[in-house]
VMD Tcl script that builds the backbone (N, CA, C; Angstrom):
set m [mol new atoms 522]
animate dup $m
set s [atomselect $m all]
$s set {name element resname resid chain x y z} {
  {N N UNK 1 A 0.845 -1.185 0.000}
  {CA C UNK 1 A 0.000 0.000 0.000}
  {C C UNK 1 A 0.884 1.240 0.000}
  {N N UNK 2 A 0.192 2.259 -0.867}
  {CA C UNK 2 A 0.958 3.125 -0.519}
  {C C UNK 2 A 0.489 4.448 0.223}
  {N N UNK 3 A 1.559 4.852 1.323}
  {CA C UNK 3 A 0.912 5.745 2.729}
  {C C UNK 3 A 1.174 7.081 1.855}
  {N N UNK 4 A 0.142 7.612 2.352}
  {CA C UNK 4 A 0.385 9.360 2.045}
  {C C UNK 4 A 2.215 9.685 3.248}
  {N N UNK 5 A 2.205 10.736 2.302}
  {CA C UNK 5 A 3.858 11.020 3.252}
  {C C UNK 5 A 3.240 12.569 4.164}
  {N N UNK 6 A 3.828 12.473 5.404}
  {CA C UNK 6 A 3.489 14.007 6.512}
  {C C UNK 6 A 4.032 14.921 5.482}
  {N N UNK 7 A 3.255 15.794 5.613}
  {CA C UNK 7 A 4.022 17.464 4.549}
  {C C UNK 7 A 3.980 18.455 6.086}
  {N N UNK 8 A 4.847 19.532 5.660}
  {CA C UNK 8 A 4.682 20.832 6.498}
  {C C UNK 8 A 3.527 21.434 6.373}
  {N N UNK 9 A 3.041 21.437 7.882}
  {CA C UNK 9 A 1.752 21.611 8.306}
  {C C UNK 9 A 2.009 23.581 8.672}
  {N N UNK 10 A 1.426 23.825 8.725}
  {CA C UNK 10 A 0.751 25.400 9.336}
  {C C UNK 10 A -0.252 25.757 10.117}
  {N N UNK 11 A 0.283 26.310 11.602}
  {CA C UNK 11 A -1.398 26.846 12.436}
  {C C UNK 11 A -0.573 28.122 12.451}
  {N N UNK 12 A -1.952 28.592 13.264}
  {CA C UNK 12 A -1.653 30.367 13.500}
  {C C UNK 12 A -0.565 30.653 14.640}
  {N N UNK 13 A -0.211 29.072 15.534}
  {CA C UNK 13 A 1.246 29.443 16.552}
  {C C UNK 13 A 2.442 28.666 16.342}
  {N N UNK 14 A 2.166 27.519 15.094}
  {CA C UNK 14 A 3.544 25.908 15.107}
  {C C UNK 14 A 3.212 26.009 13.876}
  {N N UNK 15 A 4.795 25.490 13.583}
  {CA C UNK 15 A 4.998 24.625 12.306}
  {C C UNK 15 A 4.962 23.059 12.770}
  {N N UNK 16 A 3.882 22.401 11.928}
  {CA C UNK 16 A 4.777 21.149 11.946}
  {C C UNK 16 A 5.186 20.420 11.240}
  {N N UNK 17 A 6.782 20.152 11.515}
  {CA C UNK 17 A 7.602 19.533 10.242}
  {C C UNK 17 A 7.715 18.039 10.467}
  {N N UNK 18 A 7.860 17.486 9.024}
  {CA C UNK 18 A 7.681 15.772 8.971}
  {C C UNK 18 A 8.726 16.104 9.798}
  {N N UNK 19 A 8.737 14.062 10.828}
  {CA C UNK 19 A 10.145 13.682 10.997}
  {C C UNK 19 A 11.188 13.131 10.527}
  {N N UNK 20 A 12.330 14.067 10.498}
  {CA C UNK 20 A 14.072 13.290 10.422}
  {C C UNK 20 A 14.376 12.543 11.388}
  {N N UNK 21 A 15.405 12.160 11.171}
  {CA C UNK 21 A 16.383 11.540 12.250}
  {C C UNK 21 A 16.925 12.680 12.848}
  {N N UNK 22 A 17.183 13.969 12.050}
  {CA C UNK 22 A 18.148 14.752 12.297}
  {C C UNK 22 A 17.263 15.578 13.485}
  {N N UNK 23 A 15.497 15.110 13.839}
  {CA C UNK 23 A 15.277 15.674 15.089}
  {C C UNK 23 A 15.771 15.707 16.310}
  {N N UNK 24 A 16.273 14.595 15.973}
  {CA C UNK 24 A 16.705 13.570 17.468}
  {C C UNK 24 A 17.365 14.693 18.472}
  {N N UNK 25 A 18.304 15.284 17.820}
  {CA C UNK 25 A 19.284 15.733 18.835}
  {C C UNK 25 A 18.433 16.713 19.467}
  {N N UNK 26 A 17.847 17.701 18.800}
  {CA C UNK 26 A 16.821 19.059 19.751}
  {C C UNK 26 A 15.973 18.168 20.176}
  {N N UNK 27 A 15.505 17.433 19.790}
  {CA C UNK 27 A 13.961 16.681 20.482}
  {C C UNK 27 A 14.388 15.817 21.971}
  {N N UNK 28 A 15.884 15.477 22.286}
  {CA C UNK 28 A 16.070 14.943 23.636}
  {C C UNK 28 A 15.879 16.341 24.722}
  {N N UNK 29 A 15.712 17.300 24.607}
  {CA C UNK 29 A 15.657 17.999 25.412}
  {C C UNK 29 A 14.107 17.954 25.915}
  {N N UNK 30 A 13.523 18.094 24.723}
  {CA C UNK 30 A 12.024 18.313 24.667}
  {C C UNK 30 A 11.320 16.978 25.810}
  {N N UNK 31 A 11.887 15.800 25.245}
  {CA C UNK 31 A 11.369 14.214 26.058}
  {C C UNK 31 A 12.053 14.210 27.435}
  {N N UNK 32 A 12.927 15.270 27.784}
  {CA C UNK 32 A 13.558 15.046 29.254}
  {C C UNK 32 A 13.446 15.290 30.276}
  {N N UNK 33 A 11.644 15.362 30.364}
  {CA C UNK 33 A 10.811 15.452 31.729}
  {C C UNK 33 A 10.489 14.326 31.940}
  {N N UNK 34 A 10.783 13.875 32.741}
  {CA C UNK 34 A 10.581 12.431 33.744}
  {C C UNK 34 A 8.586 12.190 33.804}
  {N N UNK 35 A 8.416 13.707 34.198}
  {CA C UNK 35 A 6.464 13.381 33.685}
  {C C UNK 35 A 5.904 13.451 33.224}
  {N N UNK 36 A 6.484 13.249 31.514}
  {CA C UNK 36 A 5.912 12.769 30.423}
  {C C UNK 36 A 5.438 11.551 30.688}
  {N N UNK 37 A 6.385 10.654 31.197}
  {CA C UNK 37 A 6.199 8.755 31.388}
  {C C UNK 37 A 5.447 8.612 32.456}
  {N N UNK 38 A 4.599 9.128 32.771}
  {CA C UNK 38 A 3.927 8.959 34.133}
  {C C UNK 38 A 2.845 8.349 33.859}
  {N N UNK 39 A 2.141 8.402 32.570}
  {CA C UNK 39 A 1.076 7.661 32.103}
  {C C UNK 39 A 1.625 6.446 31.337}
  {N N UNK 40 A 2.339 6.363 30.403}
  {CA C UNK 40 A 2.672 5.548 29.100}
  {C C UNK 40 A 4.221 4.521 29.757}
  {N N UNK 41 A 4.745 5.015 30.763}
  {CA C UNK 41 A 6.120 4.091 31.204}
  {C C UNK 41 A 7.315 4.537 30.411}
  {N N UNK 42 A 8.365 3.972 30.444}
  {CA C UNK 42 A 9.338 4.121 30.048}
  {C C UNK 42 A 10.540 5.092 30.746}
  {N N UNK 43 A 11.280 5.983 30.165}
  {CA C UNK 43 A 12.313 7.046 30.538}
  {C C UNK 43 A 12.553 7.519 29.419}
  {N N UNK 44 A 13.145 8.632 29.794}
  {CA C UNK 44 A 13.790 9.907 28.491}
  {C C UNK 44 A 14.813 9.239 27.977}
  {N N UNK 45 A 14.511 9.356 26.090}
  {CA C UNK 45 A 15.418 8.234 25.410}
  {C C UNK 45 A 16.400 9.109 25.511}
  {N N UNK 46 A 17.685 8.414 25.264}
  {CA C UNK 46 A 19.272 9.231 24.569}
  {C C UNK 46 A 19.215 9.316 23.260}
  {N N UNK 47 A 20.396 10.288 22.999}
  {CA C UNK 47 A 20.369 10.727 21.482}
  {C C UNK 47 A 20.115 9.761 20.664}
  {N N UNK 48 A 20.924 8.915 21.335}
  {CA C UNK 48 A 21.451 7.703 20.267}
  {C C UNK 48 A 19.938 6.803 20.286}
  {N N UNK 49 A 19.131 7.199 21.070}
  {CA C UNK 49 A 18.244 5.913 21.335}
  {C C UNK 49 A 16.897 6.459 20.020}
  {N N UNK 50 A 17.080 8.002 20.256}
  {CA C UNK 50 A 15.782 8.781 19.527}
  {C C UNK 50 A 16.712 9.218 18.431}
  {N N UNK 51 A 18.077 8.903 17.869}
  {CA C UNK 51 A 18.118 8.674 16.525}
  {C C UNK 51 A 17.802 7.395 15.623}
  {N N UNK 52 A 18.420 6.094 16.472}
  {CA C UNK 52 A 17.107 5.088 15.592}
  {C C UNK 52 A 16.260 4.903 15.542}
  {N N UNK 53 A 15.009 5.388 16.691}
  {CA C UNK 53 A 13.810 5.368 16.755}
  {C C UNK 53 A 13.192 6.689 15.692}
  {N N UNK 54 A 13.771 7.370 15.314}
  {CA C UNK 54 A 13.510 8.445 14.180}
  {C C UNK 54 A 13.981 8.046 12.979}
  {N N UNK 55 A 14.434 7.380 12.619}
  {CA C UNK 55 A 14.985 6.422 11.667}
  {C C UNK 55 A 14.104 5.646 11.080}
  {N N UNK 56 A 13.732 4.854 12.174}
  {CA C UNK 56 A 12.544 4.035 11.595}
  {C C UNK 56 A 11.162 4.487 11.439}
  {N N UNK 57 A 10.507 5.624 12.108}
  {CA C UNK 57 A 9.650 6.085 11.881}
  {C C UNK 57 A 9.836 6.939 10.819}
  {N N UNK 58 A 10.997 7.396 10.240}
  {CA C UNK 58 A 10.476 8.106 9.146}
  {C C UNK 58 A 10.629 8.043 7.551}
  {N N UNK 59 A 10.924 5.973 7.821}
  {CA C UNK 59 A 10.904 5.566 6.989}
  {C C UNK 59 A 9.066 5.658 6.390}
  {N N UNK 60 A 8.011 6.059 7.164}
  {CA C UNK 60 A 6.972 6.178 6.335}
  {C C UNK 60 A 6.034 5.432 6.797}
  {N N UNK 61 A 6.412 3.899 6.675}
  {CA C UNK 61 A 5.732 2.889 6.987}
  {C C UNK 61 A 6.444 1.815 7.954}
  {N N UNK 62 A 5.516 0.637 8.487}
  {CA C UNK 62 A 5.961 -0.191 8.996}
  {C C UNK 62 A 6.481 -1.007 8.148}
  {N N UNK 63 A 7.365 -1.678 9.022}
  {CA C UNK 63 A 8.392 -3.535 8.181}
  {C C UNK 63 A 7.814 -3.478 7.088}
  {N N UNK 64 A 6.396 -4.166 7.303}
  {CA C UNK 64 A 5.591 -5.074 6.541}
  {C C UNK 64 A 4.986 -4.228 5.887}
  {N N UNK 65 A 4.918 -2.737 6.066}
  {CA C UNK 65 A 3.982 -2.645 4.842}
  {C C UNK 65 A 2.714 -2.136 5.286}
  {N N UNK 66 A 2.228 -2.650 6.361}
  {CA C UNK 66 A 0.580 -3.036 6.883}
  {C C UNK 66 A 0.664 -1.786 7.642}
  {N N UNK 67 A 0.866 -0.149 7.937}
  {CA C UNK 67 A 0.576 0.592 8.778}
  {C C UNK 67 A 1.609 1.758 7.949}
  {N N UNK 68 A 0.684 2.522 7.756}
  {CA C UNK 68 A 1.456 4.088 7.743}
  {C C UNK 68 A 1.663 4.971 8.881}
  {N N UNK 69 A 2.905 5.443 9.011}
  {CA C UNK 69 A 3.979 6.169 9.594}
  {C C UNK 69 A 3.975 7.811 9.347}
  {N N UNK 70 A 2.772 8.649 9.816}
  {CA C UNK 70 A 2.865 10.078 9.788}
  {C C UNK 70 A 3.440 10.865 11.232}
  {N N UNK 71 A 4.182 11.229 11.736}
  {CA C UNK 71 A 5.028 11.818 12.662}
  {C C UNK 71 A 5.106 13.806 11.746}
  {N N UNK 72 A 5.046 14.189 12.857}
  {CA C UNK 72 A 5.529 15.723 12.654}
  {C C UNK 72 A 6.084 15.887 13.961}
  {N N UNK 73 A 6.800 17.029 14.345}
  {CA C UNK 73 A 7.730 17.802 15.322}
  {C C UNK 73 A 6.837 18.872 15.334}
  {N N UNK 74 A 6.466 19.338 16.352}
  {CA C UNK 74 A 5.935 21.072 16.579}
  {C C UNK 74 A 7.129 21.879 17.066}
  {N N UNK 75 A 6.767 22.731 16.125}
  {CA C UNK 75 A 8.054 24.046 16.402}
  {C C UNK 75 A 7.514 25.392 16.635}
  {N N UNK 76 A 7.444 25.943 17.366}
  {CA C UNK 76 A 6.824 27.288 18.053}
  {C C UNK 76 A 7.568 28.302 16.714}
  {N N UNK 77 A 6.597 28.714 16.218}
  {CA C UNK 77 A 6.703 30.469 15.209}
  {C C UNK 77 A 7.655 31.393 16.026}
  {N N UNK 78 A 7.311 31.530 17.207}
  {CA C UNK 78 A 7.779 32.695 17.514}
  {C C UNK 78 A 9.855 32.550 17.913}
  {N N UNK 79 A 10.094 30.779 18.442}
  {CA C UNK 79 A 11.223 31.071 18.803}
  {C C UNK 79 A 11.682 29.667 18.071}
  {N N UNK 80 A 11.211 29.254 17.081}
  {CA C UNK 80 A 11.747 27.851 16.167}
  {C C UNK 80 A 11.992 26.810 17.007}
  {N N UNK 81 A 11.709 26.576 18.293}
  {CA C UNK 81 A 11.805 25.830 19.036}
  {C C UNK 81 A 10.928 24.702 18.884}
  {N N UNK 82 A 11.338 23.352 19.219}
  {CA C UNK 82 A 10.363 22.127 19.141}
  {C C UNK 82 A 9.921 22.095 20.417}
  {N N UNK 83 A 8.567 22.077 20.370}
  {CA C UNK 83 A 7.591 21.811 21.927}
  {C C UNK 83 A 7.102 19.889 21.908}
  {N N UNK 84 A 6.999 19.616 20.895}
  {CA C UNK 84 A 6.825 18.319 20.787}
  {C C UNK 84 A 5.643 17.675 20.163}
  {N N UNK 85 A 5.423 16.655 19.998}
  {CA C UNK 85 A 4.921 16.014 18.295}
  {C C UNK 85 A 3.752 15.462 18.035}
  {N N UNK 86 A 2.956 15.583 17.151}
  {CA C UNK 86 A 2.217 14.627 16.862}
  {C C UNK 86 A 2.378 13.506 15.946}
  {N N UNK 87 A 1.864 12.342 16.013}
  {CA C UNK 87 A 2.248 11.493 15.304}
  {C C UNK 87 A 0.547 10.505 14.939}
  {N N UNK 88 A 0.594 10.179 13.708}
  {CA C UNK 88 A -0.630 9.126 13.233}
  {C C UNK 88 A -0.078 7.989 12.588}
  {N N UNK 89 A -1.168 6.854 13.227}
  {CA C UNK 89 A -0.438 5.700 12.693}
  {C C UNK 89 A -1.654 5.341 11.223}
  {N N UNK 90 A -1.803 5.175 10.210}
  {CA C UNK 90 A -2.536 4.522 9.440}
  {C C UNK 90 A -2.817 2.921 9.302}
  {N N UNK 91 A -4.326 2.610 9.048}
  {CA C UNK 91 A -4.359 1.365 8.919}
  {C C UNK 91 A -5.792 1.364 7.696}
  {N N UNK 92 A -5.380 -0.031 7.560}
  {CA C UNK 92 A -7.265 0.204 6.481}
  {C C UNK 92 A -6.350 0.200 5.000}
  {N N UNK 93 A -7.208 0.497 4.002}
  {CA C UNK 93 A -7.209 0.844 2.562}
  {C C UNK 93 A -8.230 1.540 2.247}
  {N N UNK 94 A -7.913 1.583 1.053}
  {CA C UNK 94 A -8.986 2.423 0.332}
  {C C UNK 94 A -9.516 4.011 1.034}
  {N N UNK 95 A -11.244 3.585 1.076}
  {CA C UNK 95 A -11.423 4.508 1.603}
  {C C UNK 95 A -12.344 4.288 3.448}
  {N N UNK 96 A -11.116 3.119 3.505}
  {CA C UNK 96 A -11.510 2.876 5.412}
  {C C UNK 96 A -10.547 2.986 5.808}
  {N N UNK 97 A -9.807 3.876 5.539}
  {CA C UNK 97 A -8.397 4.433 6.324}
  {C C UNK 97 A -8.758 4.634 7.565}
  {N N UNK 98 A -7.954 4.287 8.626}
  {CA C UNK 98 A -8.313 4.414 10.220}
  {C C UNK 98 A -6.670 5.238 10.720}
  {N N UNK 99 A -7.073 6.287 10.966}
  {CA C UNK 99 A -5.796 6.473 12.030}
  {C C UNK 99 A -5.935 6.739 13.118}
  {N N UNK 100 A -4.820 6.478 14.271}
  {CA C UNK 100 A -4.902 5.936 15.384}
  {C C UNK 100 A -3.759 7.182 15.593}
  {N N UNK 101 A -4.455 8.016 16.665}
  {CA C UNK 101 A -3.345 9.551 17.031}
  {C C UNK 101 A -3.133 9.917 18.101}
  {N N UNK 102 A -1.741 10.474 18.404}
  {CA C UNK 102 A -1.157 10.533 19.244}
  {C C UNK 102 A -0.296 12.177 19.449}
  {N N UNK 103 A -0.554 12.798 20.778}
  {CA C UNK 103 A 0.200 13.578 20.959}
  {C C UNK 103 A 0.936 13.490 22.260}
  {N N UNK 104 A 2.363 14.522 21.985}
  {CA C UNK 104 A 3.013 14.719 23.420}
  {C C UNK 104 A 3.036 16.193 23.170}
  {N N UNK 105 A 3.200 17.265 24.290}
  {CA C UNK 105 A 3.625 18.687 24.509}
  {C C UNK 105 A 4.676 18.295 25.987}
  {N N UNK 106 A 5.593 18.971 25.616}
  {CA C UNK 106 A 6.841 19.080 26.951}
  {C C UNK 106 A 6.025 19.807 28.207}
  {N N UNK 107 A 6.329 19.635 29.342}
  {CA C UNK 107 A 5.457 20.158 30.119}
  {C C UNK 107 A 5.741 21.546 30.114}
  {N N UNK 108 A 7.009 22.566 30.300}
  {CA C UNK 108 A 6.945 23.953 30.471}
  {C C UNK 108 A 6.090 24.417 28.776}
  {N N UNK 109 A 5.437 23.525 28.136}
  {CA C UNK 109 A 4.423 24.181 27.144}
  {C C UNK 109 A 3.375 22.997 27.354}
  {N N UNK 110 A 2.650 23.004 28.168}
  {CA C UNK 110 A 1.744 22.145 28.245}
  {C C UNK 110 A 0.752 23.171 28.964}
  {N N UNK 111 A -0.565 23.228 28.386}
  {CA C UNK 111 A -2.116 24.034 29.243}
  {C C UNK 111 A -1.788 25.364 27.914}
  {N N UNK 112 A -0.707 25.268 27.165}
  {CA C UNK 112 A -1.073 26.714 26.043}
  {C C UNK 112 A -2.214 26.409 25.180}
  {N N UNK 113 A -2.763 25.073 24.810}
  {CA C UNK 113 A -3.372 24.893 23.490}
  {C C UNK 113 A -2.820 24.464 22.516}
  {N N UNK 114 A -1.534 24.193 22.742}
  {CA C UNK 114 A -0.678 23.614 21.456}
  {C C UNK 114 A -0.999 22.021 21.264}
  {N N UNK 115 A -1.668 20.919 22.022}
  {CA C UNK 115 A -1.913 19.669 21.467}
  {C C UNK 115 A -2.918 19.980 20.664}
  {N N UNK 116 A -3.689 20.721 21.176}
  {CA C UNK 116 A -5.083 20.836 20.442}
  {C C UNK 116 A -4.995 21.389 19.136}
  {N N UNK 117 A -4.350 22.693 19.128}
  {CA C UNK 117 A -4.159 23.440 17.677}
  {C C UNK 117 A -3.218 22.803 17.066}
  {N N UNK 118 A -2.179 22.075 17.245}
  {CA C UNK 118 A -1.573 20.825 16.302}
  {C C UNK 118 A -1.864 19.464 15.768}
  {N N UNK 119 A -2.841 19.018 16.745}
  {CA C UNK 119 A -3.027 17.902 16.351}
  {C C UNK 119 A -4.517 17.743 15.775}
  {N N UNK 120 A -5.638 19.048 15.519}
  {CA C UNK 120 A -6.301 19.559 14.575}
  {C C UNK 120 A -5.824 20.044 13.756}
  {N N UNK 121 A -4.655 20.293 13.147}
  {CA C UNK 121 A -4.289 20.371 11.596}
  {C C UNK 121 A -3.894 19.134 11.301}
  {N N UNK 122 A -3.084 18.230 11.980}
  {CA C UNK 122 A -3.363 17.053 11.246}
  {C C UNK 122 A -4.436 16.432 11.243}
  {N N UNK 123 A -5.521 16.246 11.960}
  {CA C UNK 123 A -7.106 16.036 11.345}
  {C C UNK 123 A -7.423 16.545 10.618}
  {N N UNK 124 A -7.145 18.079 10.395}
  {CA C UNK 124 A -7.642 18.210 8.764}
  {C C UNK 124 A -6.840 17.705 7.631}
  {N N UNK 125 A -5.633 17.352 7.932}
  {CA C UNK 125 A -5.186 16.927 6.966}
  {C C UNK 125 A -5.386 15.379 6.411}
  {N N UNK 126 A -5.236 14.661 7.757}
  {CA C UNK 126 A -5.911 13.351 7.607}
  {C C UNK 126 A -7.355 13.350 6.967}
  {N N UNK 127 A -8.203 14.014 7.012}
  {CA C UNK 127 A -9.562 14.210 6.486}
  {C C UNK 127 A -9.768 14.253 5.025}
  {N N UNK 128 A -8.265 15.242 4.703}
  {CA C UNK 128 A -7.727 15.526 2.990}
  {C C UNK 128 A -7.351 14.018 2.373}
  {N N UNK 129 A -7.076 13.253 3.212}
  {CA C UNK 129 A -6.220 11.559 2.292}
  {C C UNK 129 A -7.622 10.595 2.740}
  {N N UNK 130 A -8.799 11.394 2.613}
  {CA C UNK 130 A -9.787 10.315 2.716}
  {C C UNK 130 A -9.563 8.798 4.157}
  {N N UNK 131 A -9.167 9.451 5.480}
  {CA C UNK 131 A -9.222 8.526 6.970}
  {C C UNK 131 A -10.621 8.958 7.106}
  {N N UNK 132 A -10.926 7.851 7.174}
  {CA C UNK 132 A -12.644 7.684 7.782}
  {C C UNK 132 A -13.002 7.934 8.826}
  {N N UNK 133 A -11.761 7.462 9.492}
  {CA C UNK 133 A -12.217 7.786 11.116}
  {C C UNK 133 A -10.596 7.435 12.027}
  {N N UNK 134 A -10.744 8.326 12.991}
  {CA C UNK 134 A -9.466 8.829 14.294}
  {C C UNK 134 A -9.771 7.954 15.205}
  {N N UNK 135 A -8.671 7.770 16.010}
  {CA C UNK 135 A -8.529 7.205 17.147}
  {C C UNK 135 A -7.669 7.578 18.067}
  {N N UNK 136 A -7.664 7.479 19.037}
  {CA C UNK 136 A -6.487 7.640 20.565}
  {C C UNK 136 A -7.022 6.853 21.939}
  {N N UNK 137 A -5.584 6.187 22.088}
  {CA C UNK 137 A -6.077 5.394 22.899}
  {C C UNK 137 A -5.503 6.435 24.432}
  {N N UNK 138 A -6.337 6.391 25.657}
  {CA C UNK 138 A -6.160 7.406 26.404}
  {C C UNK 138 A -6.810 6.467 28.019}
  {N N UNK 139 A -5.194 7.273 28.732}
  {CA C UNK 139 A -5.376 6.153 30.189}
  {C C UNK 139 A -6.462 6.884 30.748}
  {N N UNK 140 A -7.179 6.155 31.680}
  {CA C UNK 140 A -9.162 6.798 32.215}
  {C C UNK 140 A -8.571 7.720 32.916}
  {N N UNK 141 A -7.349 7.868 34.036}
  {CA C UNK 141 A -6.782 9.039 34.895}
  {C C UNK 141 A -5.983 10.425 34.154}
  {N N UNK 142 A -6.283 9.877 32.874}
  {CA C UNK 142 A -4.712 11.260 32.021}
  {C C UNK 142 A -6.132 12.112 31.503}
  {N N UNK 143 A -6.550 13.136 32.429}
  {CA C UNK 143 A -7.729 13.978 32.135}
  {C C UNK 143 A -6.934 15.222 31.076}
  {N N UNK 144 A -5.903 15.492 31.037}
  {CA C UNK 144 A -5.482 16.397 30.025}
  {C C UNK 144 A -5.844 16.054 28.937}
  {N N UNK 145 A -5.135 14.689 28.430}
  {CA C UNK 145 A -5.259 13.865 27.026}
  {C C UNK 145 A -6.878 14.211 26.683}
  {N N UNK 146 A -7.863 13.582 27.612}
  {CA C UNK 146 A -8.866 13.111 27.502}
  {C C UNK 146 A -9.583 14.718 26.753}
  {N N UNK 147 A -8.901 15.627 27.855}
  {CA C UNK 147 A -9.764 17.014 27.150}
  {C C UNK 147 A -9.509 17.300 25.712}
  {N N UNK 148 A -7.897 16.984 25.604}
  {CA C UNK 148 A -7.827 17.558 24.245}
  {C C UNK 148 A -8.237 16.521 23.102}
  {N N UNK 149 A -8.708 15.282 23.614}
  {CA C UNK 149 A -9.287 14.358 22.372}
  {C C UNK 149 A -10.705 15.332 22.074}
  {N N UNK 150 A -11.456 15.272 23.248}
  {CA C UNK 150 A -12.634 15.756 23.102}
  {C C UNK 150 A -12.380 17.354 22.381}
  {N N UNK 151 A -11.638 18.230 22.773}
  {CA C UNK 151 A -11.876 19.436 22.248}
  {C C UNK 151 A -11.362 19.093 20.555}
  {N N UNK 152 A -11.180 18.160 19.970}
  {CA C UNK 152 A -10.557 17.191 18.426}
  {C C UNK 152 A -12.051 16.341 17.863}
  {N N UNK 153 A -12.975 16.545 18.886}
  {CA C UNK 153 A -13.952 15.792 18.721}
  {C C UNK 153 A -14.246 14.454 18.545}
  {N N UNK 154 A -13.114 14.251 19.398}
  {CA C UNK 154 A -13.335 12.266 19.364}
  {C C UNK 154 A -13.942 12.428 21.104}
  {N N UNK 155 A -14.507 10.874 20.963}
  {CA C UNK 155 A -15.588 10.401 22.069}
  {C C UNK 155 A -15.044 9.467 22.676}
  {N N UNK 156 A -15.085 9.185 24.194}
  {CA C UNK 156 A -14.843 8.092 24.510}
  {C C UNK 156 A -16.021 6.369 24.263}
  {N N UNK 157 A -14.957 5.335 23.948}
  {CA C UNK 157 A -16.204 4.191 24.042}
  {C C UNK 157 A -16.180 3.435 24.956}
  {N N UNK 158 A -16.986 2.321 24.945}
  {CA C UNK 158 A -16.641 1.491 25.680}
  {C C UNK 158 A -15.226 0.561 25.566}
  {N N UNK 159 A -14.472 0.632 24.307}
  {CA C UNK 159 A -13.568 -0.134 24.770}
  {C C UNK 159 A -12.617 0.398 25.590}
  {N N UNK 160 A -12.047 -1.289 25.610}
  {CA C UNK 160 A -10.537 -1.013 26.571}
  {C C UNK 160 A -9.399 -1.594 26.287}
  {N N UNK 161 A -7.929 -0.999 25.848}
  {CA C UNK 161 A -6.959 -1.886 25.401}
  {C C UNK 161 A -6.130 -2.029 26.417}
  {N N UNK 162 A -5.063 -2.133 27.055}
  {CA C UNK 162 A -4.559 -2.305 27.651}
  {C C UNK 162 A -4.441 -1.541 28.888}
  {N N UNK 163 A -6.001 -1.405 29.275}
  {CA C UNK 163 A -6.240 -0.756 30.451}
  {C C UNK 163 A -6.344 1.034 30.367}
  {N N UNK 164 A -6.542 1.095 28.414}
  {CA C UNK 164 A -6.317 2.281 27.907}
  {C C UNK 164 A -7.933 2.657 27.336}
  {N N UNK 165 A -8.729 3.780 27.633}
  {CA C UNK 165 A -10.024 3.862 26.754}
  {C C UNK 165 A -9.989 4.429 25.244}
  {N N UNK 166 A -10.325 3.763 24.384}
  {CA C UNK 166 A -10.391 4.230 23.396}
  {C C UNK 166 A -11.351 5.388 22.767}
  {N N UNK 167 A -10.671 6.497 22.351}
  {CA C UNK 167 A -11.610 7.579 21.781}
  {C C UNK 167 A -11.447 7.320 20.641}
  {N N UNK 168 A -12.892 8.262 19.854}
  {CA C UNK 168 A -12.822 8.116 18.217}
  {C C UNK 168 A -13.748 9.087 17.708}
  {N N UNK 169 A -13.821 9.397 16.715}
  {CA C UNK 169 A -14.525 9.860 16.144}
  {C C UNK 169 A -14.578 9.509 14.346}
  {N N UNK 170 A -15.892 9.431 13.765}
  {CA C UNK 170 A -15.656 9.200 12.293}
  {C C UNK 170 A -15.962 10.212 11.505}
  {N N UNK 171 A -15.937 10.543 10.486}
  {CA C UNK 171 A -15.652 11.283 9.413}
  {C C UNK 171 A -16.694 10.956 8.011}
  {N N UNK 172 A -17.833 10.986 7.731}
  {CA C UNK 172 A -18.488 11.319 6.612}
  {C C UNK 172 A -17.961 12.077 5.856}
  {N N UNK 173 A -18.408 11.160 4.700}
  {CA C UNK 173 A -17.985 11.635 3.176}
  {C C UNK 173 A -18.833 11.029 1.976}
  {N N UNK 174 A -19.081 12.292 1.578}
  {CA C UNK 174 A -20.080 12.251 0.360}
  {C C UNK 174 A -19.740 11.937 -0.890}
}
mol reanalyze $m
mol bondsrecalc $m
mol representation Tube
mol addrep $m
């Protein structure tokens, strides 16, 4: 299959640019709050760790083929700085494209509005490559996430993945 590729996005406060590898190095600063992982696990990668992990994501797609790979970097207008990223995973064909979305904001820019006003231009853009319908999977206690799905207009359902609720919303088209 072939995935649409991330282009440079535009709001009225971020750019957001596809990902390089060559993010890696500014973007360890951005991931090096310890309470980012407070919901999702892990620790703040090293250079070296978020240059192959940018590597492979911006090859596009997965291994196999079976999932498109859209990642952007948010970079603040006013001081070119990266605040941090949104990323969509694609699944489906045709015209039952499903993407499954994800944001982070660093915490000294977290409560501005920047998940929300970034990760609604990539819904509109996802909307432009014919995705039927969004997703984010979101822990029941991470009430930030939860607001900014809803202010994106996805809903919570009843499911549950790994102890994660799934929001969504679909997309009509005429």
């Amino acid at each position: 299959m072939m995935w649409p590729a991330a282009e440079l996005l535009d709001t009225t406060r971020f750019l957001l640019e596809p990902l390089f590898e060559d993010h890696a190095d500014e973007m360890v600063d951005v991931l090096a709050f310890r309470d980012l992982y407070h919901f999702t696990g892990g620790e703040p990668p090293t250079p070296e760790v978020l240059r192959v992990r940018y590597a492979r994501q911006s090859t596009g797609s997965s291994p196999d083929g079976k999932a498109g790979w859209l990642n952007w970097i948010i970079r603040t207008k006013t001081s070119g700085q990266p605040i941090g990223f949104v990323q969509a995973t694609l699944t489906g064909g045709g015209d039952q494209l499903v993407a499954d979305l994800a944001w982070l904001i660093t915490p000294p820019a977290q409560g501005s509005g920047a998940a929300v006003e970034s990760s609604a231009a990539v819904l509109a853009w996802l909307k432009g490559r014919r995705v039927r319908s969004v997703q984010a999977l979101i822990r029941p206690d991470h009430s930030a996430s939860a607001g900014v799905a809803q202010r994106l207009g996805l809903s919570p359902t009843s499911v549950r993945i790994d102890g994660e609720v799934l929001w969504e919303a679909k997309f009509p088209y005429s």
